[in-house]
C-alpha positions in Angstrom: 21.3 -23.6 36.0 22.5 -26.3 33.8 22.1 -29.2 36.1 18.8 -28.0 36.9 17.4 -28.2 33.1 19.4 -31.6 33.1 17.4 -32.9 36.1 14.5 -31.3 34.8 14.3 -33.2 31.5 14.9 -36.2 32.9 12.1 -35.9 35.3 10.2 -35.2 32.1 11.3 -38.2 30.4 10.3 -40.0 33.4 6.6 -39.3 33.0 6.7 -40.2 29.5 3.2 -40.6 28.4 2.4 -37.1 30.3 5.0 -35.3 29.2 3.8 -36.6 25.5 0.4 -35.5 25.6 0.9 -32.3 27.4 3.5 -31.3 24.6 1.1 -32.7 21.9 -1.9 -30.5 23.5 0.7 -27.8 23.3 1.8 -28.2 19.6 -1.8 -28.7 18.6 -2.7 -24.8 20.2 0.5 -23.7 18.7 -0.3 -25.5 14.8 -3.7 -23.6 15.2 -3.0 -20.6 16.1 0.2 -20.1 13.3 -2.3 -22.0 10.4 -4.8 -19.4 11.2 -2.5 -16.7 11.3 -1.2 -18.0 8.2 -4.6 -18.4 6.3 -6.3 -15.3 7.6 -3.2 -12.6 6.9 -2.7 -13.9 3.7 -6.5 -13.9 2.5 -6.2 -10.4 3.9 -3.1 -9.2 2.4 -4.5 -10.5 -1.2 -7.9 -9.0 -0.6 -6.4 -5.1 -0.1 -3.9 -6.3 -2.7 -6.5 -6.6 -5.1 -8.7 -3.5 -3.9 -5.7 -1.0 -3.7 -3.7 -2.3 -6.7 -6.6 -3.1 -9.0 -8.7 0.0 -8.1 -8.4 2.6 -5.4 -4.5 3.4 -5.1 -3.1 3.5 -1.5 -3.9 7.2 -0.8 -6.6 9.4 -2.9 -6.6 13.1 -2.9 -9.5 15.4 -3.5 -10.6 19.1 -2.8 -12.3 19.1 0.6 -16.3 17.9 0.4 -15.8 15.7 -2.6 -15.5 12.3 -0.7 -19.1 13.3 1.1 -20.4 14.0 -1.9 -19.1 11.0 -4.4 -22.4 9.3 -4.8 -23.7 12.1 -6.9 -19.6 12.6 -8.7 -19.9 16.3 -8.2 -17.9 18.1 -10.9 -18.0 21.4 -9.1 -15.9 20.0 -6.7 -13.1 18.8 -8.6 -9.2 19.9 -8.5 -8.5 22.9 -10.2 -5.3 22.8 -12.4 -3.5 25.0 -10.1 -4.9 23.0 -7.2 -3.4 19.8 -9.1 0.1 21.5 -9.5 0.6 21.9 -5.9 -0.5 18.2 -5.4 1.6 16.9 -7.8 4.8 19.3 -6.1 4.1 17.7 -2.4 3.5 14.0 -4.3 7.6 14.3 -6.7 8.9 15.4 -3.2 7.7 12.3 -1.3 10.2 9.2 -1.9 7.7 7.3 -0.6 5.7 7.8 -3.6 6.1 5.0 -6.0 3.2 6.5 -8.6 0.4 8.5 -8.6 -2.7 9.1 -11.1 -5.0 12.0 -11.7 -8.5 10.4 -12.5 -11.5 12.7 -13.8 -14.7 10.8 -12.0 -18.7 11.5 -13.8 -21.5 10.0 -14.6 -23.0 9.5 -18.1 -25.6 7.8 -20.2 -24.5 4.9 -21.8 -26.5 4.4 -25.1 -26.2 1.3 -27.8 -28.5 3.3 -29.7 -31.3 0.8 -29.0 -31.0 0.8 -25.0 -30.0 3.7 -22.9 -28.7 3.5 -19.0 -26.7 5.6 -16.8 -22.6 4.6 -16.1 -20.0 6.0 -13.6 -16.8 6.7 -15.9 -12.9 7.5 -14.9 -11.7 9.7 -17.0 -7.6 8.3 -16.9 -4.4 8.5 -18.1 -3.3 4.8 -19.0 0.3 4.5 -18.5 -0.1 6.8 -14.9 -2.8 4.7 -14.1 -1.4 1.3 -14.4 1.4 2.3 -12.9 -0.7 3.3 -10.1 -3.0 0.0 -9.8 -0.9 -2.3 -11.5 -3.5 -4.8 -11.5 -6.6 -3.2 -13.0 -4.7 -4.8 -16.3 -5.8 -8.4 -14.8 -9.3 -7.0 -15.0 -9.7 -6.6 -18.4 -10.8 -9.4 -21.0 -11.3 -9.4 -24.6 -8.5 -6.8 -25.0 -6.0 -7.9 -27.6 -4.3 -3.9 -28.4 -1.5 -3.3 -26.0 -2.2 -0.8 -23.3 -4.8 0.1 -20.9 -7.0 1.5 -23.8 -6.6 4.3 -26.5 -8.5 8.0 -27.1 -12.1 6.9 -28.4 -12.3 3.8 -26.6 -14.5 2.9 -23.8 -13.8 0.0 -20.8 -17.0 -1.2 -19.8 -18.0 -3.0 -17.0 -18.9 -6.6 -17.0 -22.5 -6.1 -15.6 -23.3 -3.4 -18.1 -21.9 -5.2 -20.8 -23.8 -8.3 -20.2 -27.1 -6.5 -19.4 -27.0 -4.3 -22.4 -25.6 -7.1 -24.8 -22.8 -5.4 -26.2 -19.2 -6.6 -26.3 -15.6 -5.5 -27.7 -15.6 -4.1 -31.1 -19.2 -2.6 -30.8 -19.9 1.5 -31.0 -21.7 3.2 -28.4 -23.1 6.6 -27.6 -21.9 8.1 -24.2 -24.1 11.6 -23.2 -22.5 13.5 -20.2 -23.8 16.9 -18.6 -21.3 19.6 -17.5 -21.1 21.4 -14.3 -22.7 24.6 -17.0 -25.6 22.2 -17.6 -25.0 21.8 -21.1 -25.2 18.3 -22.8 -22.6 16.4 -24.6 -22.5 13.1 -26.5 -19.4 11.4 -28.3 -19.4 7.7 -29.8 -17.0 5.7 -28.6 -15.5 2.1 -28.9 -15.9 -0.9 -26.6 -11.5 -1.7 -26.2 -12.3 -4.1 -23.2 -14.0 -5.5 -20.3 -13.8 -5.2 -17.3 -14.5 -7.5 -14.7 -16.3 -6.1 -11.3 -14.7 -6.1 -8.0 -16.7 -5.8 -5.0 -16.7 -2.4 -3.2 -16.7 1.1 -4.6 -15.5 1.8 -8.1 -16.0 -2.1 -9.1 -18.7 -1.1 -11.5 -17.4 1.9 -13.0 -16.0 2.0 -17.0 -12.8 3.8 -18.3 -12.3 6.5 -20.8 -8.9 8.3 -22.0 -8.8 11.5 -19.6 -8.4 13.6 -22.6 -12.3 12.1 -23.8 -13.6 12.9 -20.5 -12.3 16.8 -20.4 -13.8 16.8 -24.1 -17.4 14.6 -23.4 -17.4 17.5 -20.6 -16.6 20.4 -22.5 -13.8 21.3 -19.8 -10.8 22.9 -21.2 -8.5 22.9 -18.0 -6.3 19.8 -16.6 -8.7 19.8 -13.4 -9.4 16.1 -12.1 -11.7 14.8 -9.6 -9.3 12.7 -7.0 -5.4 12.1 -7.5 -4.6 8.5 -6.3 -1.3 7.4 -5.2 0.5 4.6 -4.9 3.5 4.0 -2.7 6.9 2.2 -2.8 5.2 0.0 0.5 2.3 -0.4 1.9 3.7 -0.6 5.4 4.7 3.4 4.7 1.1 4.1 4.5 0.0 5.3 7.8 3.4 7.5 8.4 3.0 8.7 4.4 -0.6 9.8 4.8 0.0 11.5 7.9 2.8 13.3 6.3 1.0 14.5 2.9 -2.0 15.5 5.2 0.4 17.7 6.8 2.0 19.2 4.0 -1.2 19.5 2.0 -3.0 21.4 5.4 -0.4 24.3 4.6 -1.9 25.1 1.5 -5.0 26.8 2.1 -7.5 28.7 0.0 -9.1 32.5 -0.2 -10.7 31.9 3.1 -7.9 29.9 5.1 -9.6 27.6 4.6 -8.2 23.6 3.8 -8.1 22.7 0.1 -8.0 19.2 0.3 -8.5 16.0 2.0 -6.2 13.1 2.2 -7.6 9.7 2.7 -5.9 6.2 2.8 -7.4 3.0 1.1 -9.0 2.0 4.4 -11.5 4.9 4.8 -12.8 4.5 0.9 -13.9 0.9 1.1 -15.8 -0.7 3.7 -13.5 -4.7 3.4 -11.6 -2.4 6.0 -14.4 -3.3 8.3 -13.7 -7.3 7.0 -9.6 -6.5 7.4 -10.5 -5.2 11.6 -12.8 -8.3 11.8 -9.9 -11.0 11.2 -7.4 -8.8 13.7 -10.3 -9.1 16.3 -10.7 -13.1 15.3 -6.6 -13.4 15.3 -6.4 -11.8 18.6 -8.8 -14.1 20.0 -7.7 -17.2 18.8 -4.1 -16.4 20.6 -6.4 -16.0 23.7 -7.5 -19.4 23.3 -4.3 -20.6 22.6 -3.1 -19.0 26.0 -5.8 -20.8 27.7 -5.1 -23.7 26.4 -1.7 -23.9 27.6 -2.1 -22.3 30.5 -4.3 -25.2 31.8 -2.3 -27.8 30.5 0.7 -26.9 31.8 -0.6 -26.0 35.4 -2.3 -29.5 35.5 0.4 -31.5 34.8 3.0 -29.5 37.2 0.0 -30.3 39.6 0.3 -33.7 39.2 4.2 -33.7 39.4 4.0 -31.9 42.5 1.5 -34.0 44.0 3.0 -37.6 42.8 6.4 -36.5 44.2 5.7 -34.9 47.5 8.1 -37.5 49.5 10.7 -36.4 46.8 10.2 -32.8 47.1 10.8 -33.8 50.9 13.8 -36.1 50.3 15.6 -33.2 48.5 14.8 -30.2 50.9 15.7 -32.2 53.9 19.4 -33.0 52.6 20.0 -29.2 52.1 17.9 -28.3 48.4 17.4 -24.5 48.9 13.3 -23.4 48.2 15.1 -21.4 45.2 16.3 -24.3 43.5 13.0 -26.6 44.0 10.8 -23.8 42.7 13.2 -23.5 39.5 13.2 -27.1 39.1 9.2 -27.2 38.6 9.6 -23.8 36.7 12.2 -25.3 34.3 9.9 -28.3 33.4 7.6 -26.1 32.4 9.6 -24.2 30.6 10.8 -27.3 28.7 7.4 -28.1 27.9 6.5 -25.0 26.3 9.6 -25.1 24.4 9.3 -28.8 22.9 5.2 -28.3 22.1 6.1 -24.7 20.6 8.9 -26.6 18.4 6.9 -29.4 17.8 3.8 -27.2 16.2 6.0 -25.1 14.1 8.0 -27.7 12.3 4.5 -29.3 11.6 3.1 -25.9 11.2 5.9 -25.5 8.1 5.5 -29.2 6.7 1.6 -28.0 6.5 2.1 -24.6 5.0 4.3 -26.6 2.2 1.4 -29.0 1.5 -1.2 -26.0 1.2 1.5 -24.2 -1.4 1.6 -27.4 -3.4 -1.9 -28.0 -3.7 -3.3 -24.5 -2.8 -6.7 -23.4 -1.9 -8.9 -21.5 -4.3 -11.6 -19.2 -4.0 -14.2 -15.9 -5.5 -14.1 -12.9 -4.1 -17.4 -11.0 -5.3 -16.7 -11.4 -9.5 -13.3 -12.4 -9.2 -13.0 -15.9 -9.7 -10.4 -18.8 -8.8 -8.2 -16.4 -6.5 -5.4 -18.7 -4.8 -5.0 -18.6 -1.2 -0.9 -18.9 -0.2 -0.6 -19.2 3.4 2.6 -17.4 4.6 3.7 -15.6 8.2 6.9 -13.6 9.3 9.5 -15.0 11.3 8.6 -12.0 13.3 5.4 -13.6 13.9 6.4 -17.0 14.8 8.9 -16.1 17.1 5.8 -13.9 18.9 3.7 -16.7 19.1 6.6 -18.9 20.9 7.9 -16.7 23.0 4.1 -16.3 24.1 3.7 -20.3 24.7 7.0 -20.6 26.4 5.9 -17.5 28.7 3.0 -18.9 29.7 4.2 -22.4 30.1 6.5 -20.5 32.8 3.7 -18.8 34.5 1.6 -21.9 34.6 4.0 -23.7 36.5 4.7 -20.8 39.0 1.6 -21.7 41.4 2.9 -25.8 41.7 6.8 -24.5 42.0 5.8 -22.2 45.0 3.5 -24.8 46.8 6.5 -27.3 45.9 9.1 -24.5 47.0 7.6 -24.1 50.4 6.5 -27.7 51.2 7.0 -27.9 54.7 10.5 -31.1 54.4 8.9 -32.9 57.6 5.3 -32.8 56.3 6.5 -34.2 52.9 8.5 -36.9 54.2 5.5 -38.0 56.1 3.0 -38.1 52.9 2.0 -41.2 52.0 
């Protein structure tokens, strides 16, 4: 096998200028396919880095109904306390739980005692909550007290803030109706802004959980939605799958289920954006496939036409149809390997020039987000091991026609 690739590299180097471009047309599929691998899975990763760790969690937990009924933040369906306990049990005996958050979700009037207009709110606990959504920190501007905010303070959204003129410092009135019916109103204190993301929640302002259960006259620990963050993200299918299960056990008066369990990817629609780029991804390898698929068959074409009296030559003298066909089959292998090594070392040197001067963009109200290109080995090694494959198959038509060249016939070719 060794003096095989040895005479098949030097046939290579015979055919110099072929062998060049075909390797360059190679690389060039190769360099495409790994930059827009690159480019595409790290916008991705940074966009459900920024939903899930500056919003939503990983996981949410509600009672059952609430999710079909969130436009409206119905208060009758929230978590009891005793409901909460046995979610919090099932969340400290998961260890791939990193942090989780109990959130108390309702709408309000928001009032600057000139204007009045209506506000979603989440009722939080700080320190649970940043833990949870580490980033939601990064959101906030004009905050100069340490902490996610304090009791009596209010984090408002940038739209409302800039429509109803009011910034941090000022007092305003927010009026709230229980699930009795009865009507509430507390002042509170503007502690920060917070900028919107796009998708659900990215309007919404914070209050201190303890404000909420007071604004709504509700004297039990019951929340709207617990949301959870885990240790990694790559846990979340097998982690969901798993609290779903254990949370199905617990069932109410009725047998009926309690709760519902849903990951980050049924709560926004970017999931829908996230599917898109797999789809795009998937069909961009096509392309690459194509494109050395032709390549390579052309050019062991052309070497099995060109050398038809050689393919003759060596057959007559005793060359086996075995070792002609491996001989055209190792040539294209060698191809595929040198353009699949040629497109990542230029694939790396461009990655390094992106990182040093990277690219910058908005996503809906956050502004000047940088783009780091970055892929797994894993993936790398997939994408060459699927060049050098096909580089193989695409010379298996020429090595059998070769292979099976009639010696007599061959010699005869003019």
């Amino acid at each position: 096998m060794k003096k095989i690739l040895t005479i098949a590299f030097r046939n290579l180097r015979r055919y110099r200028r072929r062998t060049l471009l075909t390797a360059s047309l190679v690389m060039l599929g190769v360099l495409s396919v790994l930059l827009f691998t690159s480019v595409t899975g790290s916008f991705k990763q940074m966009m459900i880095g920024q939903i899930t760790d500056a919003m939503l969690g990983h996981i949410q937990i509600h009672q059952k109904g609430f999710l079909a009924a969130i436009d409206t933040l119905p208060l009758n369906r929230n978590l009891k306390d005793t409901q909460v306990d046995k979610v919090r049990a099932v969340l400290d005996n998961s260890d791939a739980v990193a942090a989780y958050s109990t959130r108390l979700k309702f709408g309000a009037m928001f009032s600057t005692f000139a204007e009045t207009t209506n506000i979603r709110l989440n009722g939080v606990d700080p320190d649970r909550e940043l833990q949870t959504v580490p980033l939601l920190g990064d959101r906030i501007s004009g905050r100069d007290k340490p902490g996610l905010l304090a009791k009596g303070e209010i984090l408002v959204p940038k739209l409302l803030a800039t429509g109803m003129k009011v910034g941090v410092g000022d007092t305003v009135v927010l009026v709230a109706t229980n699930k009795d019916g009865s009507v509430n109103g507390q002042n509170f204190v503007i502690g920060g802004i917070v900028e919107a993301l796009s998708g659900p929640g990215g309007r919404d302002g914070y209050i201190h959980i303890e404000d909420a259960r007071s604004l709504l006259r509700i004297e039990t620990d019951e929340v709207s939605e617990v949301a959870v963050r885990l240790s990694d993200i790559g846990l979340l299918k097998n982690t969901t799958a798993t609290l779903a299960k254990e949370l199905a056990t617990l069932r109410g008066k009725e047998d009926k289920p309690l709760f519902e369990i849903h990951s980050w990817q049924e709560l926004t629609p970017f999931f829908n954006i996230v599917k898109m780029i797999d789809v795009m991804t998937f069909f961009i390898k096509i392309m690459l496939v194509a494109i050395v698929l032709v390549s390579i068959m052309n050019v062991m074409v052309m070497a099995v036409y060109e050398r038809i009296n050689e393919i003759g030559t060596i057959a007559a003298i005793g060359t086996g149809p075995g070792k002609i066909m491996a001989l055209f089959l190792s040539e294209g292998l060698l191809l595929g390997i040198i353009g699949a090594a040629l497109g990542i070392v230029v694939f790396l040197a461009a990655v390094a020039v992106l990182n040093v001067v990277p690219i910058s963009f908005d996503f809906g109200q956050q502004k000047g987000l940088l783009l780091e290109p970055a892929i797994s080995f894993a993936e790398i090694v997939s994408i060459s091991l699927i060049v050098v494959a096909i580089s193989v198959l695409g010379s298996l038509q020429p090595a059998w026609k070769a292979a099976t060249m009639d010696p007599i016939t061959a010699l005869r070719h003019v």
